[in-house]
KOLLUM-238546 format. One record per atom (N, C-alpha, C): y, z, x; residue in one letter. Coordinates in pm, whole numbers, padded with zeros to 5 digits, always signed. Example, Ala and Ser with C-alpha at 12.3 -4.5 7.8 and 13.67 -1.06 7.14 Angstrom:
! KOLLUM-238546
-00569+00780+01319A-00450+00780+01230A-00330+00780+01320A-00225+00708+01285S-00106+00714+01367S+00003+00787+01290S
This chain:
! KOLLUM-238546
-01142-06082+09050X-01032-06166+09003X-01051-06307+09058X-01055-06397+08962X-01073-06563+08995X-00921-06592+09077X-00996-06627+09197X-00887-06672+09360X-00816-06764+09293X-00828-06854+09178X-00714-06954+09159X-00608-06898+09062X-00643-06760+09016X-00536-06689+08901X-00376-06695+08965X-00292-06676+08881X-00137-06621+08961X-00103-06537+08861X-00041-06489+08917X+00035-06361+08835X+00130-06407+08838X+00223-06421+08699X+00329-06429+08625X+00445-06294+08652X+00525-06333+08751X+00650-06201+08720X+00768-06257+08634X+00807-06169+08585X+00924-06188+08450X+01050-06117+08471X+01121-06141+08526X+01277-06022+08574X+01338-06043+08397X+01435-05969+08373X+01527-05945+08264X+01632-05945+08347X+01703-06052+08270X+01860-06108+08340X+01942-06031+08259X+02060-05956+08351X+02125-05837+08231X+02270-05953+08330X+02411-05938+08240X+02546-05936+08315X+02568-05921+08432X+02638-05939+08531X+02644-05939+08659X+02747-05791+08635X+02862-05751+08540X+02944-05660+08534X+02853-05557+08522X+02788-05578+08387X+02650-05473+08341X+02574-05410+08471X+02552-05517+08559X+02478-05470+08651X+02528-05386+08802X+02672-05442+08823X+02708-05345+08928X+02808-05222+08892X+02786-05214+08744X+02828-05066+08666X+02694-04993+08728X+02580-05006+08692X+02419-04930+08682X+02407-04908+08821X+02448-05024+08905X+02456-05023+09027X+02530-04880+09109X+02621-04920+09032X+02743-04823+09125X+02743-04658+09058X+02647-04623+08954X+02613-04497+08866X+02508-04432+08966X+02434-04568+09029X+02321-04523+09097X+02358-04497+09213X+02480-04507+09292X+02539-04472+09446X+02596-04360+09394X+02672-04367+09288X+02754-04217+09278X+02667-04130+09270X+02496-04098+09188X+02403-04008+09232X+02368-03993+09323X+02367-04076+09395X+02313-04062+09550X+02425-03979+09652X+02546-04008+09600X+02636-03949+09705X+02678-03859+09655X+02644-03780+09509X+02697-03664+09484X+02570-03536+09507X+02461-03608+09548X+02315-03558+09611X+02333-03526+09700X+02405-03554+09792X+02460-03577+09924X+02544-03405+09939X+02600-03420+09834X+02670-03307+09875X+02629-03180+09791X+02551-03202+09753X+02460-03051+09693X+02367-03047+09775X+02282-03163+09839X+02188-03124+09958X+02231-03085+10116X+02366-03141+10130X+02393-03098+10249X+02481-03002+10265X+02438-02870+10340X+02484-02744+10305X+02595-02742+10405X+02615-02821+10515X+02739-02765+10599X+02837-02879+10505X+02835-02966+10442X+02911-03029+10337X+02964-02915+10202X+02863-02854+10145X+02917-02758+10066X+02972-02650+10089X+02939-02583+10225X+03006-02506+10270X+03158-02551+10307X+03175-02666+10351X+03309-02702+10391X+03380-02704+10245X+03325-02790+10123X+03402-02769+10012X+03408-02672+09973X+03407-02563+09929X+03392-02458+09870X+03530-02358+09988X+03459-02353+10139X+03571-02241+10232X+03669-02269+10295X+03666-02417+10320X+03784-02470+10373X+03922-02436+10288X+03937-02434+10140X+04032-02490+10112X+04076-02323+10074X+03995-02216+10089X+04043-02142+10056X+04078-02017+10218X+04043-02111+10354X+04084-02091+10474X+04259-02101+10490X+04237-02270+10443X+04386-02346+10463X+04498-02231+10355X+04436-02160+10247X+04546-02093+10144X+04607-01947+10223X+04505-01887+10262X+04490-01754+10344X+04543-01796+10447X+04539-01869+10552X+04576-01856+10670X+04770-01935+10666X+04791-02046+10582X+04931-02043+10546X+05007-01955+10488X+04965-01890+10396X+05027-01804+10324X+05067-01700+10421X+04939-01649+10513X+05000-01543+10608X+05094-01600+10715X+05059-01696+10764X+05153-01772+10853X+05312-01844+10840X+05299-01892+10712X+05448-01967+10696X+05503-01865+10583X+05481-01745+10531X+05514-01712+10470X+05705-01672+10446X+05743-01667+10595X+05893-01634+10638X+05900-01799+10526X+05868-01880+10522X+05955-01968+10453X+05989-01944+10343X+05919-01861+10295X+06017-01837+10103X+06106-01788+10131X+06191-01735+10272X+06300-01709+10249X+06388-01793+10220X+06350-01929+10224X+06406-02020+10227X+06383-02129+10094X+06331-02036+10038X+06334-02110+09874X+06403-02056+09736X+06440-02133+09621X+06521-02089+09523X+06499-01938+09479X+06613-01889+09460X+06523-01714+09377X+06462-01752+09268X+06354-01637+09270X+06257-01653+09183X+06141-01719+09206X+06090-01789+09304X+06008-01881+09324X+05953-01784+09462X+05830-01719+09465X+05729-01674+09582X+05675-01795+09649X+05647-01747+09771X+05527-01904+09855X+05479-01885+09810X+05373-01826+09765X+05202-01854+09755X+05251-01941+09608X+05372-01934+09517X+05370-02069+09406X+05450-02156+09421X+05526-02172+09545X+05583-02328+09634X+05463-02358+09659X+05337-02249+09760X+05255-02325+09835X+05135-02435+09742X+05095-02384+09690X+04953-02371+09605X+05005-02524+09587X+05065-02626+09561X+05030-02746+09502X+05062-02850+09664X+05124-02760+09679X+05096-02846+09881X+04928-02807+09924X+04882-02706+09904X+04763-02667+09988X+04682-02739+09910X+04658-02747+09728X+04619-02852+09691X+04596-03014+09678X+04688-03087+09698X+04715-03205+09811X+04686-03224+09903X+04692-03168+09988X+04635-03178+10144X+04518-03160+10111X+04451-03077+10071X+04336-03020+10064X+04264-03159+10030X+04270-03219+09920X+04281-03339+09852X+04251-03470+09925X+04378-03447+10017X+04361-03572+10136X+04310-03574+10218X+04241-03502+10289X+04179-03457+10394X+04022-03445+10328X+04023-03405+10252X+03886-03446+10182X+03833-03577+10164X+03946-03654+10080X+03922-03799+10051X+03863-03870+10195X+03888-03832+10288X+03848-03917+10416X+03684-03873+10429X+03591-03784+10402X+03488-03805+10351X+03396-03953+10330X+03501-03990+10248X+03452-04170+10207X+03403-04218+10353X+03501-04218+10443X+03535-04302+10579X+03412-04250+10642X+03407-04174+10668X+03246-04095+10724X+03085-04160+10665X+03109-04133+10543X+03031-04147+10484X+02999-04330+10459X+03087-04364+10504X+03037-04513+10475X+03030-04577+10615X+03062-04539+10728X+03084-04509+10896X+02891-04502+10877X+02904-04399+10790X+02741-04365+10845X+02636-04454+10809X+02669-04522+10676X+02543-04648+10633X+02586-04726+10684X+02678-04816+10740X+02673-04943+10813X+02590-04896+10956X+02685-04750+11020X+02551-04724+11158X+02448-04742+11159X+02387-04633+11044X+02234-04615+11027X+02116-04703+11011X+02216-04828+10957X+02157-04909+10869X+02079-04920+10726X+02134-04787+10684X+02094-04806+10544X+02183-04897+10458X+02253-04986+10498X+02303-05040+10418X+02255-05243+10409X+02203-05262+10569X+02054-05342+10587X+01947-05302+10447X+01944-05197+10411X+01807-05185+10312X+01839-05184+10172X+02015-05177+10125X+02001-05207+10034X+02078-05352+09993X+02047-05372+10163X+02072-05598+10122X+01949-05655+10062X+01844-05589+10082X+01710-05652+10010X+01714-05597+09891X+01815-05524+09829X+01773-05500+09658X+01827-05628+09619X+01802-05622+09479X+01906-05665+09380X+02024-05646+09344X+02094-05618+09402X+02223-05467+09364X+02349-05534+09422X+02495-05495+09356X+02586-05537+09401X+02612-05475+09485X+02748-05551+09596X+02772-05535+09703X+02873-05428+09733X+02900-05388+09634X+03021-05308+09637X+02994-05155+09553X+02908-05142+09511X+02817-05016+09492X+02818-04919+09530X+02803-04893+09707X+02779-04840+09770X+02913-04783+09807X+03076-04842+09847X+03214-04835+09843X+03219-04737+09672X+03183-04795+09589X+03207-04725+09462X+03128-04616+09404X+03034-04612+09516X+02938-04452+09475X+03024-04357+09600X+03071-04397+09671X+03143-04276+09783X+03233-04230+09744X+03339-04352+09699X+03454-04344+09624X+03472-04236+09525X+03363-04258+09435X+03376-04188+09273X+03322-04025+09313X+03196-04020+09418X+03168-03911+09430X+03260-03816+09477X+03380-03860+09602X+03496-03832+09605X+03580-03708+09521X+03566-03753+09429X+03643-03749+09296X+03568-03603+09287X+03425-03576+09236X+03408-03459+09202X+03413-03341+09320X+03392-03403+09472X+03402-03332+09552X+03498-03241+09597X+03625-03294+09571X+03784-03257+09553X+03817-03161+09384X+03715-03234+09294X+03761-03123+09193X+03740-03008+09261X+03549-03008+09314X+03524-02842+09306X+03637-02783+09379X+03662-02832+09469X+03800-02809+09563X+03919-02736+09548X+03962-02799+09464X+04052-02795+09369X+04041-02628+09270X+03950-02650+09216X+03904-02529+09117X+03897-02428+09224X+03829-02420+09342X+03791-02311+09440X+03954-02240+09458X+04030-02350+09515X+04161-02336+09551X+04253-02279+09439X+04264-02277+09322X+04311-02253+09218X+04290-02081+09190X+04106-02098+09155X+04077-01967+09142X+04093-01825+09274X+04123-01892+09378X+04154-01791+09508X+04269-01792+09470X+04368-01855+09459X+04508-01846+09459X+04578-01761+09284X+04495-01793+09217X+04459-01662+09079X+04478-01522+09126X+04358-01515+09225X+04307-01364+09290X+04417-01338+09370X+04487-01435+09423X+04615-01344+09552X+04755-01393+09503X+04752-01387+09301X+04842-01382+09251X+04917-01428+09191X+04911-01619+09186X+04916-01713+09158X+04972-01740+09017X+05065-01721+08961X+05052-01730+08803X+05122-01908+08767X+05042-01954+08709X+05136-02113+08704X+05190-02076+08564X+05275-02142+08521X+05368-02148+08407X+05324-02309+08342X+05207-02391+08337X+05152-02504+08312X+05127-02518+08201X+05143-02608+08069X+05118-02567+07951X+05005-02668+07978X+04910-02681+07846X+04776-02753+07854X+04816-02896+07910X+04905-02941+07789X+04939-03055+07811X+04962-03125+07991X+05033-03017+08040X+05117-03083+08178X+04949-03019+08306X+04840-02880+08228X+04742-02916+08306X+04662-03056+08313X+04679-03093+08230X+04609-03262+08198X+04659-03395+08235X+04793-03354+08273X+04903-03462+08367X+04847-03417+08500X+04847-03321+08565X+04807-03256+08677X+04692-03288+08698X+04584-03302+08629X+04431-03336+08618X+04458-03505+08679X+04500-03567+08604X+04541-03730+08623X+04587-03740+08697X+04702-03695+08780X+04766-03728+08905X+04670-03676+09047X+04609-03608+09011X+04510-03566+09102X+04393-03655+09187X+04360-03664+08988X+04210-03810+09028X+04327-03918+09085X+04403-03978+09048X+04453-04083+09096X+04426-04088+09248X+04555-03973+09266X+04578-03938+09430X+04459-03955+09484X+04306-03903+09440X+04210-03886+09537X+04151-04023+09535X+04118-04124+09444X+04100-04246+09436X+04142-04299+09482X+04311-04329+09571X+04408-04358+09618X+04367-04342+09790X+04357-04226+09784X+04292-04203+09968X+04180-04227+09954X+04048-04227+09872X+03929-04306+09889X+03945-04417+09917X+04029-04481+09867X+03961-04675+09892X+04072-04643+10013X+04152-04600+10078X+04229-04610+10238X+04112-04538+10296X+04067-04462+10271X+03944-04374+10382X+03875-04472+10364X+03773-04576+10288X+03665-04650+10281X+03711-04736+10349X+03827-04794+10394X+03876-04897+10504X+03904-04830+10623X+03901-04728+10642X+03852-04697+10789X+03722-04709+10827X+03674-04688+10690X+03498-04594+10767X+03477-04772+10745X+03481-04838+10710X+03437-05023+10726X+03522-05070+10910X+03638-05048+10917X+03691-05065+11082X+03673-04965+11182X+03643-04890+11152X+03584-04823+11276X+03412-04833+11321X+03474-04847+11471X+03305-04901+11511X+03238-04727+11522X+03253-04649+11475X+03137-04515+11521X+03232-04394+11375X+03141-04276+11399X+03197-04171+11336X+03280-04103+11364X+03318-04084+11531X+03423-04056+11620X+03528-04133+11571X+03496-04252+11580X+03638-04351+11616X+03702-04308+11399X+03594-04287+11343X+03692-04277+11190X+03762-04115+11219X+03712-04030+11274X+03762-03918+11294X+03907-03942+11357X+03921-03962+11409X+04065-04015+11468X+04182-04097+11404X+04073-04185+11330X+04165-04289+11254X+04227-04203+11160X+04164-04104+11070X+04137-04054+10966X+04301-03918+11002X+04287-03835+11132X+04366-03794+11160X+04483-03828+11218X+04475-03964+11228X+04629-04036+11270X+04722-04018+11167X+04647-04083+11065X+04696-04084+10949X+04715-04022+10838X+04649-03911+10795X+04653-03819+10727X+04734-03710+10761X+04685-03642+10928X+04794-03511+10929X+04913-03560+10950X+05018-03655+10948X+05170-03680+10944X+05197-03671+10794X+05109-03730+10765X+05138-03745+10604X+05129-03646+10526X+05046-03481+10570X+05062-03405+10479X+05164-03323+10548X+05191-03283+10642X+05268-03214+10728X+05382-03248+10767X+05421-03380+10765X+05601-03403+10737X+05614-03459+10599X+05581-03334+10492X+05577-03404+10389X+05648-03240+10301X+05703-03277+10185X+05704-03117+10151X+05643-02954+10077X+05495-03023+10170X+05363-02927+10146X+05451-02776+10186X+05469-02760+10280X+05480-02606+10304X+05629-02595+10319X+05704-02665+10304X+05816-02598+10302X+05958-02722+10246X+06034-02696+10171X+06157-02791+10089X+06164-02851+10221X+06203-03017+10166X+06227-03147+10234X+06360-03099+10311X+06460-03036+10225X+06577-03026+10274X+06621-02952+10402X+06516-02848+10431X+06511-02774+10562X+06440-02824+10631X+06403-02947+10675X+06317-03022+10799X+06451-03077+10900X+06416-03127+10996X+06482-03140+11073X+06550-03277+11058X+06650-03337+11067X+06730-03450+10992X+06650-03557+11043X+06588-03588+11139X+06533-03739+11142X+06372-03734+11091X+06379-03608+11066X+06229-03646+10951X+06243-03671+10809X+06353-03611+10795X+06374-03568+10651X+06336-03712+10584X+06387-03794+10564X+06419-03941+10508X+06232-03957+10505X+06171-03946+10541X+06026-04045+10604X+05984-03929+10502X+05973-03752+10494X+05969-03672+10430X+05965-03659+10280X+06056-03694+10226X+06116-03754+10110X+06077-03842+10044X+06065-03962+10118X+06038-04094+10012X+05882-04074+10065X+05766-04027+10071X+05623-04096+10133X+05541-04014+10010X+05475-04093+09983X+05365-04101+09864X+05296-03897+09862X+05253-03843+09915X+05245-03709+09939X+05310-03636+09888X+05446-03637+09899X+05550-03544+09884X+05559-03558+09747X+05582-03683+09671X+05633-03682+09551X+05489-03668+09458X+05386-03658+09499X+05231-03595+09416X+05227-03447+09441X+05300-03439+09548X+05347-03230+09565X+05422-03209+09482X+05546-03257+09492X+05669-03229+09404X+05632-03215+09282X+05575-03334+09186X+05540-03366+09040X+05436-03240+09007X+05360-03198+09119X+05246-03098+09079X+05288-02979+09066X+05378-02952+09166X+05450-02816+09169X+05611-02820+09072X+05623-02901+09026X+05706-02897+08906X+05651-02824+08818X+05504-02909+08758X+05464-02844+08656X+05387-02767+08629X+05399-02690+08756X+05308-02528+08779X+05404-02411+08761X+05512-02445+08806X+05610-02386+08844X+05700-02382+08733X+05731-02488+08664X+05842-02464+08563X+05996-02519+08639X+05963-02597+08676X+06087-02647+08760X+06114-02778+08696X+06243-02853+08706X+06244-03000+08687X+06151-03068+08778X+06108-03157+08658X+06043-03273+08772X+06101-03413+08869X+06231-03432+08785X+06284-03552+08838X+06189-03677+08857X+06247-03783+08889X+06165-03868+08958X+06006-03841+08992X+06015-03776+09035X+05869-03757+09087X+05751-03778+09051X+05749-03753+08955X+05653-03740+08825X+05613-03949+08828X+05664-03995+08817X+05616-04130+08822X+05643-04225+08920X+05704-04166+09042X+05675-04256+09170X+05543-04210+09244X+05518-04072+09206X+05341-04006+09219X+05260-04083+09187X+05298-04200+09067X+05156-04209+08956X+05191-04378+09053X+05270-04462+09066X+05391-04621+09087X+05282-04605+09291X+05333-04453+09364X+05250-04489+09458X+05126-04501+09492X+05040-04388+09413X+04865-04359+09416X+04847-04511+09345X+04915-04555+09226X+04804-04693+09128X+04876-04828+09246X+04932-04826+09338X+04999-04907+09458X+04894-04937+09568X+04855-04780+09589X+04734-04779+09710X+04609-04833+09684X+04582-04772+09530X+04452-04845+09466X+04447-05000+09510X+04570-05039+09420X+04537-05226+09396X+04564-05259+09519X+04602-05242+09630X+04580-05296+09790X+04510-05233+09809X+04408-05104+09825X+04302-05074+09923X+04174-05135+09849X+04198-05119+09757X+04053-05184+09672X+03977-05297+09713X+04079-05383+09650X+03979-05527+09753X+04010-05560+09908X+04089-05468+09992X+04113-05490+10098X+03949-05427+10166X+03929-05310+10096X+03814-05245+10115X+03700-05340+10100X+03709-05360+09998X+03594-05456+09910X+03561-05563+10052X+03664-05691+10045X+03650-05815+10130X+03596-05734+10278X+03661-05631+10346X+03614-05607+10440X+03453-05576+10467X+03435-05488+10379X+03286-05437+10389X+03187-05552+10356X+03212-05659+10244X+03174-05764+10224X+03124-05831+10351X+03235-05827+10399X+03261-05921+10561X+03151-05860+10628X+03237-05738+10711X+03105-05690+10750X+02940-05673+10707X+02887-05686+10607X+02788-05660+10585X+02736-05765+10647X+02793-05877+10596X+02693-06021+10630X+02719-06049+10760X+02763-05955+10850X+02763-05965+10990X+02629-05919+11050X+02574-05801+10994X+02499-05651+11013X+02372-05749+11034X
């Protein structure tokens, strides 16, 4: 090859939107890889949620004495154990994005081409299917120990939607931990500050109205309760009241503040790294 030649490179300029769509298709494979390759990850989705059904059901079960006739726990419980299940999952994100700023894989994909926010939106979205299987696991155990919902298609497909919301909702709050916390410890903590009050003074396992009076109020009005309520309305065959759209008013609330709160932070941080 004649030493004075150059080689001609040619990039193809696509949209900047175009591009951190392809971008962010290509993190959600990566992080839904993540959890088909890592087996103490699939093991946790798959047995956890059907630990948390078995071990409440035997445990709080004295509380259906304390619910309307006609209504068994295991179909009060099932849309609390689903929720939680839900939320406690979603913090996943926080870990998982804890772990590429540590590792520094997220140094390696400052030398791509690739948007910056990709990587927040491949954890995020993967999220989403991680909690279905979840979801389905939890459903079909709770089938087997009896479970009958009264759900017509329609209100399974409201239930489907309030679900993804909810879990999208604690993704971008879990992805702002796992961006402020300096280690994987320190999101573990953050993650349980905040999550177990929220599913547990909430009215997962047992009516708002039998808590103890200075919880009740905090009980009642907090984003949890009324994505329980709306879910177990329409499993159950109960009125929904209210619920049904301060569920949908708080999850699309959390989105549009955690989103770019998430976003600017990790931003921030990166160009620190």
């Amino acid at each position: 090859m004649d030493s004075k030649s150059t080689v001609k490179l040619e990039f193809s300029k696509q949209p900047k939107p175009l591009l951190a769509i392809k971008d962010s298709l290509l993190m959600v494979k990566r992080s839904s890889t993540h959890i088909i390759r890592n087996r103490d990850q699939l093991i946790g989705t798959f047995f956890q949620p059907i630990m948390f059904l078995v071990l409440f059901t035997a445990v709080f079960n004295a509380v259906g004495l304390a619910l309307p006739k006609g209504i068994d726990y295991l179909s009060f419980l099932m849309a609390g154990i689903i929720v939680q299940t839900v939320a406690f999952g979603s913090t996943t994100t926080s870990i998982a994005v804890a772990n590429d700023l540590q590792r520094g894989i997220v140094d390696r994909f400052k030398s791509l081409p690739m948007s910056n926010l990709a990587v927040l939106n491949g954890h995020v979205i993967s999220d989403v299917f991680r909690n279905g299987i979840s979801t389905i696991v939890m459903l079909l155990t709770g089938l087997l120990f009896g479970f009958r919902p009264n759900a017509s298609f329609s209100e399974w497909l409201v239930i489907i939607g309030i679900l993804v919301i909810f879990t999208l909702a604690f993704s971008w709050l879990s992805a702002i931990m796992g961006v402020l916390a300096g280690s994987v410890e320190g999101v573990q903590w953050m993650s349980f500050l905040i999550v177990f009050p929220l599913t547990f003074a909430s009215g997962a396992f047992a009516p708002t109205d039998s808590l103890a009076s200075w919880i009740r109020p905090f009980a009642e009005n907090q984003p949890i309760t009324h994505v329980i309520e709306a879910i177990r309305s329409m499993m159950i065959g109960t009125p929904i009241g209210d619920h049904g759209w301060l569920a949908l008013v708080w999850s699309i609330g959390i989105i549009v503040v955690c989103m770019p709160v998430a976003a600017y932070l990790f931003r921030k941080k990166t160009i620190k790294v």
